[in-house]
N, C-alpha and C positions, 0 to 999 in steps of 0.2 A: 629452318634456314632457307630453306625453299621462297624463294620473292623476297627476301632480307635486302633493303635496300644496298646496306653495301656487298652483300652479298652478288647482289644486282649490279651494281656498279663495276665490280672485281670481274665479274663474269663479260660484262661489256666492253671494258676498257681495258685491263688486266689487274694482275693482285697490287696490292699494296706493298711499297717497296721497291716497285720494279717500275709501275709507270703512273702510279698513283701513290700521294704521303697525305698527312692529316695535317693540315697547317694549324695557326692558335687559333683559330677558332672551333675545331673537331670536325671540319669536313675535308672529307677528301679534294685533295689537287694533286692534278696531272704535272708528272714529272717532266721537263723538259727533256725532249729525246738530245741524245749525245750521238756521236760519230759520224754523222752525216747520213742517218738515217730518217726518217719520214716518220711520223706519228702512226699512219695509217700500216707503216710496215711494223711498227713495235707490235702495233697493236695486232697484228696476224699473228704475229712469232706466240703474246703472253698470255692472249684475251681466251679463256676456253669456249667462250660461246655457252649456247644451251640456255635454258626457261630462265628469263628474266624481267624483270619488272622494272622501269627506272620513271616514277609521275613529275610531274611540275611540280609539287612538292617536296620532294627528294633534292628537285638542284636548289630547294631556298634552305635545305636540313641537314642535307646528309654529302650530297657530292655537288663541286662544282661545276660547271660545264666547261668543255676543254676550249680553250682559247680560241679556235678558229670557229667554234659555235657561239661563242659568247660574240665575237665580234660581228657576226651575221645578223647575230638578234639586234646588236647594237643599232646595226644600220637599218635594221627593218625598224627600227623603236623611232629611227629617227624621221626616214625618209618615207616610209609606207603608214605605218600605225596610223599618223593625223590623218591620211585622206581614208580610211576605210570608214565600211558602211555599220553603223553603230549594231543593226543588228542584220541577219541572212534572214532575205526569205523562207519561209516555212516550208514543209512539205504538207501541202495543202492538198485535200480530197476533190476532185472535182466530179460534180452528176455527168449522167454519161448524155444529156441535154448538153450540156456547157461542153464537153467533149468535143462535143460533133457540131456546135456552134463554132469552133474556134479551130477545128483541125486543119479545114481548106485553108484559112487567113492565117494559121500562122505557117504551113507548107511556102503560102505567097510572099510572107516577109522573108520568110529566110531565102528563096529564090532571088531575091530583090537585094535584103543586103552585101549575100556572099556575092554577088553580080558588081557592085558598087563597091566593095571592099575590095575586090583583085583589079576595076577597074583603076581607083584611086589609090591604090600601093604601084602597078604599072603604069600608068600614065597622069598620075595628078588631078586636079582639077576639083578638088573636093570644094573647094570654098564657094567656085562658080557655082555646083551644084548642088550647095546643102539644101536650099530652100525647095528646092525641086524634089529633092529624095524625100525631103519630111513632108512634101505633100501629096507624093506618090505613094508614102508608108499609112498615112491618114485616108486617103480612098482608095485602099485595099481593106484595110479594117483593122488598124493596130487599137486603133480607142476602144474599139469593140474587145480586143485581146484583154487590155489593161483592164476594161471594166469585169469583165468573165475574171480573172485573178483575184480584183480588189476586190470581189465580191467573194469567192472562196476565203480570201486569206481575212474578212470582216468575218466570219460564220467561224472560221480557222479560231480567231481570238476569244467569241462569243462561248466556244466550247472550252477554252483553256482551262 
């Protein structure tokens, strides 16, 4: 019973009956709280805590997610999901050559950006200067960065 999704479920949110029922489809749904209480308070008073398990599986099978999670995802589904980056960069190996090629230049970018980011958050002016920043980012050695990476994350794939 140990990791039993509703079991898991029961132990997260609380038992069944009290702030969780099985609607027609056989997953559980969260009971609307009553008396002017808070969800987050039901849920301290019934939920016992302790080893559980609940995967992204479990809210398409077994339990639904409580409404103010469902509505978060909703809005990440709508306004965030289209712009992200289709995959994350890798955690890539780098030779301790490539290391030490790239540690001073990127010490100097990040000097350089955080400098221009609290500039232009305090006083504006980013539009004046972007051209200037991205040619002061380019001879300090950002290309040189990019290619040391896109060279890692090329060898990264070649071993996958």
């Amino acid at each position: 019973m140990l990791f039993d999704p509703a079991m898991s479920a029961q132990a997260n949110w609380g038992p069944v009956g009290v702030s969780q029922e099985l609607n027609d489809q056989g997953m559980l749904e969260q009971i609307p709280v009553t008396g002017g209480g808070t969800e987050q308070e039901r849920r301290v008073k019934v939920a016992p805590g302790g080893p559980k398990i609940i995967t992204a599986e479990d809210f398409e099978t077994v339990v639904l997610p409580e409404p103010r999670a469902a509505e978060r995802q909703a809005q990440i589904s709508e306004f965030y999901a289209p712009h992200r980056a289709n995959e994350k960069y890798p955690p890539v190996m780098l030779s301790v050559e490539e290391l030490n090629r790239i540690s001073t230049i990127e010490a100097d970018v990040k000097t350089l950006v955080d400098e221009k980011v609290s500039t232009w958050i305090v006083k504006g002016g980013i539009e004046d200067e972007w051209d200037g920043y991205v040619a002061q980012l380019e001879s300090i050695g950002l290309p040189e960065i990019v290619e040391v990476y896109q060279t890692a994350y090329d060898r990264f794939l070649e071993n996958a």
